[in-house]
NUNUTI-833123 format. One record per residue (C-alpha): residue in three letters; x, y, z. Coordinates in nm, 3 decimals. Example, Ala and Ser with C-alpha at 12.3 -4.5 7.8 and 13.67 -1.06 7.14 Angstrom:
BEGIN
residuo ALA	px 1.230	py -0.450	pz 0.780 .
residuo SER	px 1.367	py -0.106	pz 0.714 .
END
This chain:
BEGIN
residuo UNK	px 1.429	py -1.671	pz -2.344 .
residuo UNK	px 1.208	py -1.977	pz -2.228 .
residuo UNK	px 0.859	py -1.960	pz -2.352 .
residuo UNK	px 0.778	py -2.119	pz -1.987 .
residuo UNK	px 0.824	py -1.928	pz -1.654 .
residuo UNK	px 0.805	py -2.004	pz -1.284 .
residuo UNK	px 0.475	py -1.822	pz -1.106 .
residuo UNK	px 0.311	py -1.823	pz -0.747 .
residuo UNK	px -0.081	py -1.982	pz -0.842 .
residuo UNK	px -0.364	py -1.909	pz -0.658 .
residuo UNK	px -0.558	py -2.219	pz -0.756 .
residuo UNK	px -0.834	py -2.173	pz -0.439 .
residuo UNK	px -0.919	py -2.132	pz -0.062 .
residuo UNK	px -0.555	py -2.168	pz 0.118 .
residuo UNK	px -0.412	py -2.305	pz -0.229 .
residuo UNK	px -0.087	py -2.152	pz -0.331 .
residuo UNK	px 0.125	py -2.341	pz -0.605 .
residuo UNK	px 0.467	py -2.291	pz -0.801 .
residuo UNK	px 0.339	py -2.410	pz -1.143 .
residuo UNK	px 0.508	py -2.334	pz -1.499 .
residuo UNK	px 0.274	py -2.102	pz -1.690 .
residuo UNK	px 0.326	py -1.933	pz -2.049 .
residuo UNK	px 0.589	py -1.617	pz -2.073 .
residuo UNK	px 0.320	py -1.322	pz -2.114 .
residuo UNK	px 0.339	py -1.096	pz -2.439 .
residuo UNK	px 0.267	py -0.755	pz -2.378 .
residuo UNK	px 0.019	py -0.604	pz -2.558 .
residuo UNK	px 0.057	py -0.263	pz -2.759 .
residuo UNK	px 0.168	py 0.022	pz -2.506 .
residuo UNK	px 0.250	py -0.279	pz -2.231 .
residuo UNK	px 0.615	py -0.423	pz -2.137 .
residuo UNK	px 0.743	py -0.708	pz -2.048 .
residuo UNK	px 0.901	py -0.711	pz -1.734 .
residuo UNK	px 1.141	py -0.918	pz -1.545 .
residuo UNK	px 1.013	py -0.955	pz -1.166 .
residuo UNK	px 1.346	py -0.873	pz -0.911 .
residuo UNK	px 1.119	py -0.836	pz -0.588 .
residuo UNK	px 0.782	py -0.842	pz -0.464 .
residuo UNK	px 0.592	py -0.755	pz -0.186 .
residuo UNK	px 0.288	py -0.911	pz 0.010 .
residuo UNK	px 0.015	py -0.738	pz 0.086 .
residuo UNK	px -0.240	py -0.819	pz 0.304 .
residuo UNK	px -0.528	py -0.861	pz 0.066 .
residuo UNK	px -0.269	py -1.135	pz -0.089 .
residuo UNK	px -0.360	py -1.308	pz 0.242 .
residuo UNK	px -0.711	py -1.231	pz 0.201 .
residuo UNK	px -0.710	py -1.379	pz -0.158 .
residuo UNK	px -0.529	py -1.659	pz -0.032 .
residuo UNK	px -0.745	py -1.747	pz 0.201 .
residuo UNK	px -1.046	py -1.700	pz -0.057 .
residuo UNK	px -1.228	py -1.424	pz 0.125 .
residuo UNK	px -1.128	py -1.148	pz -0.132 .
residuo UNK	px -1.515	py -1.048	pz -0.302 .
residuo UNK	px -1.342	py -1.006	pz -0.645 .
residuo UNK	px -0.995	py -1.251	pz -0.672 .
residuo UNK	px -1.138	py -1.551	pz -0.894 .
residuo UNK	px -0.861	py -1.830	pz -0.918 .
residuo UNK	px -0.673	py -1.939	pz -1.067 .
residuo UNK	px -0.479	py -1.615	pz -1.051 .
residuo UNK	px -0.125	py -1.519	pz -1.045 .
residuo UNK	px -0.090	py -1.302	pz -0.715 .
residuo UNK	px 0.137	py -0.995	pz -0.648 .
residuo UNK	px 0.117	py -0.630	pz -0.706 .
residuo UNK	px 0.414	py -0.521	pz -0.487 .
residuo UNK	px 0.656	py -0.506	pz -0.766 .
residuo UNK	px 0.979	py -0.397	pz -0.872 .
residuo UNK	px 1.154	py -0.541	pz -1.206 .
residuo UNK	px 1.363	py -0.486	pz -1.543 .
residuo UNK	px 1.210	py -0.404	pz -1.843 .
residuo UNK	px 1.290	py -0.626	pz -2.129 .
residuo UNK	px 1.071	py -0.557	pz -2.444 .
residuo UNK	px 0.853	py -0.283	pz -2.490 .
residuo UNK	px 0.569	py -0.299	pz -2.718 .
residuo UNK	px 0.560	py 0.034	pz -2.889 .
residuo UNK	px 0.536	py 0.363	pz -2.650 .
residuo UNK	px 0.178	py 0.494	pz -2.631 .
residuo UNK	px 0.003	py 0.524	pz -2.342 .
residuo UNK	px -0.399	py 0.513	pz -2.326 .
residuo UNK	px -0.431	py 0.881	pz -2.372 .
residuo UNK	px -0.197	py 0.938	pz -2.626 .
residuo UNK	px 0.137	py 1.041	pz -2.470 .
residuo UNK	px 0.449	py 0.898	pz -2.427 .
residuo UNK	px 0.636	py 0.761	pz -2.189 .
residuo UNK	px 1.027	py 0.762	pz -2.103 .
residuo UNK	px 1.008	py 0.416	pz -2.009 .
residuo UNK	px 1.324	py 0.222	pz -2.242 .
residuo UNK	px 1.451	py -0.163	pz -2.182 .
residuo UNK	px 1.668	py -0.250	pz -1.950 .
residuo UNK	px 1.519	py 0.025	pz -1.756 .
residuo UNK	px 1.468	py -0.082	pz -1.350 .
residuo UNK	px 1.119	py -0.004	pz -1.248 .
residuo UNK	px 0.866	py 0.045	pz -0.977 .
residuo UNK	px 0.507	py -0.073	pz -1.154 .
residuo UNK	px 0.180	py 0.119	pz -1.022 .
residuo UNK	px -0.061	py -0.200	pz -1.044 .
residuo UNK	px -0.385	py -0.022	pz -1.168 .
residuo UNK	px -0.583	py -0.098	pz -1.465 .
residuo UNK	px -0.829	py 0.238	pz -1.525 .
residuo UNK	px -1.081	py 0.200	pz -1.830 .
residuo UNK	px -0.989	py 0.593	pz -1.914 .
residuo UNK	px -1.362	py 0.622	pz -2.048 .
residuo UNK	px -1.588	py 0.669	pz -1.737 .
residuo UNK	px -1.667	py 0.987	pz -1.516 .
residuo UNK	px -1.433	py 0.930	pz -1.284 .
residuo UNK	px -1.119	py 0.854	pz -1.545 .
residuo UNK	px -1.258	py 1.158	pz -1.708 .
residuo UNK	px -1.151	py 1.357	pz -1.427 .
residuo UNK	px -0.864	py 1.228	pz -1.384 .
residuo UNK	px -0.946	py 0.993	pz -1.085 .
residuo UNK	px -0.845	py 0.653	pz -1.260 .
residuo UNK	px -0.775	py 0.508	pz -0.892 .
residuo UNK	px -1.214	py 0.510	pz -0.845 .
residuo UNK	px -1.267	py 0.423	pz -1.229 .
residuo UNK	px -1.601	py 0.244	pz -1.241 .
residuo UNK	px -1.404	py -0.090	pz -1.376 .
residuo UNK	px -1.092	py -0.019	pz -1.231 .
residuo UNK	px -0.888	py -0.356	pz -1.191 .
residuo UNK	px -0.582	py -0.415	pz -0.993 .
residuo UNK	px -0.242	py -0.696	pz -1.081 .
residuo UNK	px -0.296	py -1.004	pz -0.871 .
residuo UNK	px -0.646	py -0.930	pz -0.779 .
residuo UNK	px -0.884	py -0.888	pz -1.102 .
residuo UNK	px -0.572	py -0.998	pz -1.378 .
residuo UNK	px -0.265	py -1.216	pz -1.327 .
residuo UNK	px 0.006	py -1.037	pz -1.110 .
residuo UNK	px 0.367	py -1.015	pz -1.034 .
residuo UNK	px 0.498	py -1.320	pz -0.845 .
residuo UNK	px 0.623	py -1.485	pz -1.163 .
residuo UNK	px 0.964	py -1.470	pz -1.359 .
residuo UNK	px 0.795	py -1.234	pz -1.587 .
residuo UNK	px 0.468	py -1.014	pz -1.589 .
residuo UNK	px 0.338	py -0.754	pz -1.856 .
residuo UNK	px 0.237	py -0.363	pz -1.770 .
residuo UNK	px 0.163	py -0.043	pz -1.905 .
residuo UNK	px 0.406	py 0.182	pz -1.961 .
residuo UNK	px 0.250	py 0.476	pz -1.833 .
residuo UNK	px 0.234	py 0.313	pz -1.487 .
residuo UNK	px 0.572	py 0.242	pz -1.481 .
residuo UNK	px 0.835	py 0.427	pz -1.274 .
residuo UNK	px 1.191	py 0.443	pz -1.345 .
residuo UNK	px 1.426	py 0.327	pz -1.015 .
residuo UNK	px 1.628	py 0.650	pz -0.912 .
residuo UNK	px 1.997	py 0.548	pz -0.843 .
residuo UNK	px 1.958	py 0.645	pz -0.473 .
residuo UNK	px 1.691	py 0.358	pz -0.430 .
residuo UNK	px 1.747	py -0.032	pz -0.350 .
residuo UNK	px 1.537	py -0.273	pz -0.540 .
residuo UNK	px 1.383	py -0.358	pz -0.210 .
residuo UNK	px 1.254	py -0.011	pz -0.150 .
residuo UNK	px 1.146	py -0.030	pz -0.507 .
residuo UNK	px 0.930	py -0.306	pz -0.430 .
residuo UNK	px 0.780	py -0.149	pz -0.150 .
residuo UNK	px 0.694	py 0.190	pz -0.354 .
residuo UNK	px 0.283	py 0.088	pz -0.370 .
residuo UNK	px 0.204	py 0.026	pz -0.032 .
residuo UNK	px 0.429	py 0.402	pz 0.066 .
residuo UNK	px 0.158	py 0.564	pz -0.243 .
residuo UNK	px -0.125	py 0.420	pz -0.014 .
residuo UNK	px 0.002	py 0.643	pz 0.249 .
residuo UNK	px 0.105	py 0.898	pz 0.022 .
residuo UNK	px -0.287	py 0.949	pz -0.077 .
residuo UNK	px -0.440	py 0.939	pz 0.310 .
residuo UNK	px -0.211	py 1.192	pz 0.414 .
residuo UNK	px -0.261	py 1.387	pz 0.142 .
residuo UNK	px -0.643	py 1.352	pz 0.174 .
residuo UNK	px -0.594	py 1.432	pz 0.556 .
residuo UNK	px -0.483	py 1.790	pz 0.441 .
residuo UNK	px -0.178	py 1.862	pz 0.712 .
residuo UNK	px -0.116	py 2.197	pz 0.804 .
residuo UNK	px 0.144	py 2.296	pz 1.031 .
residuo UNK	px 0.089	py 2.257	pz 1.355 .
residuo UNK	px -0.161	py 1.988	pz 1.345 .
residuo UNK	px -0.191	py 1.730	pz 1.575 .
residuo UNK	px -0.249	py 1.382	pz 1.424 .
residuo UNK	px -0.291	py 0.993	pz 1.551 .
residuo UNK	px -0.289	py 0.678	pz 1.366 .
residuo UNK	px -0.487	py 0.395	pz 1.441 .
residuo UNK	px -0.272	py 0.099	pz 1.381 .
residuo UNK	px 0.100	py 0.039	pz 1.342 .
residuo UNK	px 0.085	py -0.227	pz 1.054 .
residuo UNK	px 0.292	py -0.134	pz 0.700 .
residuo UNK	px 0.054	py 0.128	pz 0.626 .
residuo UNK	px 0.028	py 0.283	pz 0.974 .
residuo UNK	px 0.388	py 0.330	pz 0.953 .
residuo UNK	px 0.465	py 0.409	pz 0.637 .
residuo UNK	px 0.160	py 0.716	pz 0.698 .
residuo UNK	px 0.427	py 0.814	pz 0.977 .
residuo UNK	px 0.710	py 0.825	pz 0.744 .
residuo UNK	px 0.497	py 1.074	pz 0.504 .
residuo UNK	px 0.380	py 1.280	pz 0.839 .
residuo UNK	px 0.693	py 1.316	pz 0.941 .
residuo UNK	px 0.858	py 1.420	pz 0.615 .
residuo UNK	px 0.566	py 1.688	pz 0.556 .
residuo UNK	px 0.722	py 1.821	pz 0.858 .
residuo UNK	px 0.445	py 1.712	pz 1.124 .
residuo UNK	px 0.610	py 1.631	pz 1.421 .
residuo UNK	px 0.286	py 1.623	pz 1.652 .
residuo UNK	px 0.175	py 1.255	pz 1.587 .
residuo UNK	px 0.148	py 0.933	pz 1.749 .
residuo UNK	px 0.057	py 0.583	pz 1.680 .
residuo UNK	px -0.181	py 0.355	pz 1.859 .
residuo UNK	px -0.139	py -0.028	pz 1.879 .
residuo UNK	px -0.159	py -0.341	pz 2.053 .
residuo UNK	px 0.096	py -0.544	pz 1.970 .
residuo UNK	px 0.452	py -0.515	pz 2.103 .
residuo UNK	px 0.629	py -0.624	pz 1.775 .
residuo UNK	px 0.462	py -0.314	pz 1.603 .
residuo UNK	px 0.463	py -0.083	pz 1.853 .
residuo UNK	px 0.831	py -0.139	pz 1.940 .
residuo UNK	px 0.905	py -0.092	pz 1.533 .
residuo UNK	px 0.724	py 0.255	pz 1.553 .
residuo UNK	px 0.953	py 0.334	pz 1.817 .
residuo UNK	px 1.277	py 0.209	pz 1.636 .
residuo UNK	px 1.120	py 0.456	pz 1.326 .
residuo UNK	px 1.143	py 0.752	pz 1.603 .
residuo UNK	px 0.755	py 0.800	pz 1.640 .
residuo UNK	px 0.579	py 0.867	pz 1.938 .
residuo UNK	px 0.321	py 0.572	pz 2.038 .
residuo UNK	px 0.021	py 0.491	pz 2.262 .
residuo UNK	px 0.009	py 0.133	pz 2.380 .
residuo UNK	px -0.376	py 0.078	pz 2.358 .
residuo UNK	px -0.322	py -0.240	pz 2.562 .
residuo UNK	px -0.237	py -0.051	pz 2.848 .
residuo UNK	px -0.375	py 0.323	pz 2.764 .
residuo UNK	px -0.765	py 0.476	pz 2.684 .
residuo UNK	px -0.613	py 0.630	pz 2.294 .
residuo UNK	px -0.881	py 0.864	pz 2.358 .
residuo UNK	px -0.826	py 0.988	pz 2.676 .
residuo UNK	px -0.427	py 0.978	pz 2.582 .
residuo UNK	px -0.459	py 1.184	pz 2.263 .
residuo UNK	px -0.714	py 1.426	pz 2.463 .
residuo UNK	px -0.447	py 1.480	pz 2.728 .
residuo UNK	px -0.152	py 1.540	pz 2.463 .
residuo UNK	px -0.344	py 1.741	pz 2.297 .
residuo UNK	px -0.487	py 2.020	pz 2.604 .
residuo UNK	px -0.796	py 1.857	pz 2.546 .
residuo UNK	px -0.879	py 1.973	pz 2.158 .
residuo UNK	px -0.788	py 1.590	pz 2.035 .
residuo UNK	px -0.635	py 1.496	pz 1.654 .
residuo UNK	px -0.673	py 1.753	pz 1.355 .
residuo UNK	px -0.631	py 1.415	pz 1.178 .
residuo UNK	px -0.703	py 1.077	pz 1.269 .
residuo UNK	px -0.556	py 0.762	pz 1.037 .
residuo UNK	px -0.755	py 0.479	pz 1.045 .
residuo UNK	px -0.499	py 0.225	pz 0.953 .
residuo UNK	px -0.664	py -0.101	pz 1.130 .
residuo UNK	px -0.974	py -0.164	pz 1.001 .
residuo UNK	px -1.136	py -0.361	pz 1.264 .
residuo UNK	px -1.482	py -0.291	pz 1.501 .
residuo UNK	px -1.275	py -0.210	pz 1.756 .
residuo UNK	px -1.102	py 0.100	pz 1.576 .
residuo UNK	px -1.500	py 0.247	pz 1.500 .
residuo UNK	px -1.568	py 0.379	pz 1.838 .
residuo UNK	px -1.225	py 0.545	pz 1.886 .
residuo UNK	px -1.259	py 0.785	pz 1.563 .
residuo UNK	px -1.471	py 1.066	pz 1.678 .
residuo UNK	px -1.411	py 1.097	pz 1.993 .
residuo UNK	px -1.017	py 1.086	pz 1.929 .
residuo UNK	px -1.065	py 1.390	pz 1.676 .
residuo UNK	px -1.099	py 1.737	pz 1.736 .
residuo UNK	px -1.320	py 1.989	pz 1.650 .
residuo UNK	px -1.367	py 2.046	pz 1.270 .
residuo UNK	px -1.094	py 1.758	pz 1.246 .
residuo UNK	px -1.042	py 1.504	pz 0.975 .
residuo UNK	px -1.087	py 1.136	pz 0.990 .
residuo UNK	px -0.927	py 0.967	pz 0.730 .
residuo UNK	px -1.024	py 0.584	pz 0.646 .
residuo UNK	px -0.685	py 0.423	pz 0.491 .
residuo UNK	px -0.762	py 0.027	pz 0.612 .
residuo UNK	px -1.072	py -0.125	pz 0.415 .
residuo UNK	px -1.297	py -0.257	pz 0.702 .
residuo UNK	px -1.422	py -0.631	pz 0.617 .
residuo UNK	px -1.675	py -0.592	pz 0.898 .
residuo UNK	px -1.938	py -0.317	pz 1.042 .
residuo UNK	px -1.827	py -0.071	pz 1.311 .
residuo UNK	px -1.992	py 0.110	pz 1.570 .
residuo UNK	px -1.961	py 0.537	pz 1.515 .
residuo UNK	px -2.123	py 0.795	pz 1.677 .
residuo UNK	px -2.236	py 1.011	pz 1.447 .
residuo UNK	px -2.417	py 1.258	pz 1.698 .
residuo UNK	px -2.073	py 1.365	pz 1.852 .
residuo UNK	px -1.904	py 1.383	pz 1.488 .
residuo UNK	px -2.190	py 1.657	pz 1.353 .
residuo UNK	px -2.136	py 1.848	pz 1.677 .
residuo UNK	px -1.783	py 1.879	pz 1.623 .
residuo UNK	px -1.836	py 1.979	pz 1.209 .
residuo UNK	px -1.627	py 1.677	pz 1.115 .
residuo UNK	px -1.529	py 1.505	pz 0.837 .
residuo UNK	px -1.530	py 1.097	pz 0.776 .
residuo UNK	px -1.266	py 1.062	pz 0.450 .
residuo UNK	px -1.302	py 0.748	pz 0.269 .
residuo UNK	px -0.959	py 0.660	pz 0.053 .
residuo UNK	px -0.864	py 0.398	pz -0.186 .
residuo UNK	px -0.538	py 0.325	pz -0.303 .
residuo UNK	px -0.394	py 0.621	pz -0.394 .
residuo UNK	px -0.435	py 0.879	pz -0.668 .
residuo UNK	px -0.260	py 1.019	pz -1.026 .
residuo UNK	px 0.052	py 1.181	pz -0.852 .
residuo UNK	px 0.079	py 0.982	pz -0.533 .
residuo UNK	px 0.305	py 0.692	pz -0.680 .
residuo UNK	px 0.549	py 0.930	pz -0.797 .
residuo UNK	px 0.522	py 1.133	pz -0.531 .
residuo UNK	px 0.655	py 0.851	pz -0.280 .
residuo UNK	px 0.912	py 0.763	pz -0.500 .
residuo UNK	px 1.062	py 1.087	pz -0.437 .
residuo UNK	px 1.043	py 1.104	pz -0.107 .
residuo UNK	px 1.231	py 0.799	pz -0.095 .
residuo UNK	px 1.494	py 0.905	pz -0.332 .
residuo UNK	px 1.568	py 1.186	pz -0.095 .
residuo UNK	px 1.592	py 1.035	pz 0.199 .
residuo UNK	px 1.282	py 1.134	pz 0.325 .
residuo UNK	px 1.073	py 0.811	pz 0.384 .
residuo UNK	px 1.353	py 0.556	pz 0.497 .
residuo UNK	px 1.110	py 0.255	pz 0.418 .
residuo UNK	px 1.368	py -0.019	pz 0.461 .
residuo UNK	px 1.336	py -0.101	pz 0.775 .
residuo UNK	px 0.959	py -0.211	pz 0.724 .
residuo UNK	px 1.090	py -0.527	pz 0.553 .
residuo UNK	px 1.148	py -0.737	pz 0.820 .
residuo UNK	px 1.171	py -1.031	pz 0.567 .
residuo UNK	px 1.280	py -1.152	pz 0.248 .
residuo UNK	px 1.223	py -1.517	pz 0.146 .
residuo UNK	px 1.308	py -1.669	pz -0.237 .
residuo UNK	px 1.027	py -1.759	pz -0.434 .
residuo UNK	px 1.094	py -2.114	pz -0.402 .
residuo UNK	px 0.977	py -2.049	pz -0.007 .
residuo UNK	px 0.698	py -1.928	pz -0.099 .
residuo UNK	px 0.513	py -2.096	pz 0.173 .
residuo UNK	px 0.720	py -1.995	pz 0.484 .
residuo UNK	px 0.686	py -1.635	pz 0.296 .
residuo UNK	px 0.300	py -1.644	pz 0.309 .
residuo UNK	px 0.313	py -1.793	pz 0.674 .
residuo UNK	px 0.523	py -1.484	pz 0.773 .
residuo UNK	px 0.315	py -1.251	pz 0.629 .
residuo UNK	px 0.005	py -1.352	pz 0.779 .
residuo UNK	px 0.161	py -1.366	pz 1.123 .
residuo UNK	px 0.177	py -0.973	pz 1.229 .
residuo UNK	px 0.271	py -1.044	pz 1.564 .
residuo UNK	px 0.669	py -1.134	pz 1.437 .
residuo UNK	px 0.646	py -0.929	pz 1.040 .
residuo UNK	px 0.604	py -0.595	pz 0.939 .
residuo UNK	px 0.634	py -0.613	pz 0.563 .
residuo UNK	px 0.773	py -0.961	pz 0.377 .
residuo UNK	px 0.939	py -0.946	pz 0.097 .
residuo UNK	px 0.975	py -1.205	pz -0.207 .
residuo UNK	px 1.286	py -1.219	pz -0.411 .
residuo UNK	px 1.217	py -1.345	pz -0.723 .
residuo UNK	px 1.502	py -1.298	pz -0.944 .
residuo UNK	px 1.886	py -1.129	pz -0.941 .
residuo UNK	px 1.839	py -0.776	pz -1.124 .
END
C-alpha cells in the first residue's frame, strides 16, 4: 500500500483542495479504514465556508462514512471490552471522539462529553482514501444494506436520538419543522415506530415534493399558517411532538403555538442565529423545550437496524453521488437545497 493517499483539504474560507497527505496509522484500539462512500453534511458546508466556531484548517472533512477495514491495531476499546470488529470487515463508523473521564462519559452520555470531538470537524475526517477509527464506534454492514445506505447511517442516528427524546406514544400527533435530510429521515423513524399521525412543514417544492414521494403527509408553509393547519388536523389540541428540523428565526415563533398541551418540542437543527419564543404560552400549556445533539450510546445501532429491516428505506434521500475527483460540483450540490436532498461522495470501489 502507498504511504501517500488522495484527501478532500479544507485549507480556509471557501478553500477545498485534493492534496496527497500521509496514509494514517491507527493508534492502539483504532483501524485503518478504507473510505467506499461519504456523505455531506451540512456543517461540511458550514466549515467550508469558515463559519463553523470550532473547524480550524487545514482539516480533512467528512464524517458521513462507510468503508473496509484493513488493519486493526489490537482490539480494546477505551473501557476495556472488546469489539467484533475483524479486517476486511464493511463498516458504518460513528464519528465521535468521547474523553470517557468526565461526568457526562461517566454516565454514559459520551455524545455531551465535556471535550467531545467529532471526524472532520475537531480531527481529520473521512473524505480521503484512508482514515483511522475506534473500534468500538464501528458498525459492521448487515448483508441487507448498500454501501450507500451505509454511508448515510449518521445523519438516520441524528433522527434516531430526537425521536427518541420526543418520547412517541401511540396515538400521538406529531409535526416536523423542515423537510431537509434530517426532517425526513425523523419521518422515516416516526413512521417505523408506528406513528402514522405526522406531517411535515416546508417551503420549498423540491423537499416538500420528496416528503410526498416518502408517503408523508405535508403542509406547504408557503401557502398554509403550519399553526393554524396542525390546529385544524389536530381538533384543535395541536402536536404531542414538534421536530424542529430547520433551525432558522423563522421556525422560533411556530414551536409553541404548533404544540399541544403538555406536548414536547424537540430541537434537532442547531440554530446559528437567535429566535423569537413565547415562553408565556409554553408555561401555560406545561411544556417541554428538548435540546438534542447528535445522537446517543444506542442510537447508531439502533438505525442500522431499522435499515436492515426494511424499516427506514433511506435511499431515496441520496439524490446524488459524485466521485471524489468532483469534489467541487459535489460541494456545489450540496449547498444548493433547492435541487439536493442528501449528496453523496464515492470515494473508492469496496
Amino acid at each position: 500500500m502507498s504511504k501517500k493517499m488522495r484527501a478532500l483539504v479544507w485549507t480556509g474560507p471557501e478553500k477545498v483542495e485534493l492534496q496527497e497527505v500521509p496514509v494514517p496509522v491507527p493508534n492502539e484500539g483504532w483501524a485503518l479504514i478504507r473510505t467506499l462512500y461519504g456523505g455531506i453534511c451540512g456543517s461540511d458546508i458550514t466549515i467550508k465556508s469558515g463559519r463553523h466556531p470550532r473547524a480550524k484548517a487545514p482539516l480533512i472533512l467528512g464524517h458521513e462514512m462507510a468503508g473496509v477495514v484493513i488493519r486493526t491495531n489490537g482490539q480494546e476499546n477505551y473501557d476495556g471490552t472488546s469489539t467484533p470488529i475483524r479486517e476486511g470487515d464493511i463498516v458504518a463508523v460513528e464519528p465521535l471522539l468521547s474523553c470517557g473521564l468526565c461526568g457526562p462519559c461517566k454516565k454514559g452520555s459520551g455524545h455531551v462529553c465535556e471535550k467531545l470531538r467529532l471526524f472532520g470537524v475537531e480531527t481529520d475526517g473521512g473524505f480521503a482514501d484512508y482514515f483511522t477509527a475506534p473500534m468500538y464506534r464501528l458498525y459492521k454492514k448487515p448483508d441487507s444494506i448498500s454501501l450507500e445506505e451505509a454511508a448515510l447511517a449518521e445523519p438516520l442516528a441524528v433522527a434516531v436520538h430526537s425521536v427518541n427524546t420526543g418520547r412517541p406514544e401511540k396515538g400521538d400527533h406529531a409535526v416536523i419543522i423542515g423537510a431537509g435530510p434530517i426532517g425526513l429521515l425523523i419521518g422515516l423513524v416516526l413512521k417505523a415506530r408506528g406513528i402514522d399521525s405526522f406531517w411535515i412543514s416546508e417551503l420549498d417544492d423540491q423537499r416538500l415534493a420528496l416528503a410526498r414521494k416518502l408517503g408523508f403527509a405535508t403542509i406547504d408553509a408557503k401557502k398554509e399558517n403550519p399553526v393554524e393547519t396542525i390546529r385544524e388536523l389536530t381538533g384543535g389540541h395541536g402536536a404531542d411532538m414538534t421536530f424542529d428540523a430547520a433551525g432558522v428565526p423563522a421556525a422560533g415563533p411556530l414551536l409553541v403555538p404548533i404544540t399541544a398541551i403538555m406536548g414536547r418540542i424537540v430541537l434537532t437543527a442547531l440554530h446559528k442565529k437567535p429566535c423569537e419564543v413565547f415562553f408565556r404560552q409554553l408555561s401555560y400549556g406545561e411544556q417541554s423545550i428538548l435540546g438534542t445533539r447528535i445522537y446517543a450510546k444506542g442510537d447508531f445501532g439502533e438505525g442500522i437496524k431499522l435499515m436492515a429491516c426494511g424499516a427506514a428505506k433511506v435511499l431515496p434521500l441520496a439524490t446524488h453521488t459524485f466521485e471524489m475527483g468532483d469534489y467541487e460540483n459535489a460541494f456545489a450540490a450540496a449547498a444548493d437545497s433547492s435541487k439536493s436532498c442528501k449528496v453523496l461522495i464515492h470515494v473508492n470501489d469496496g
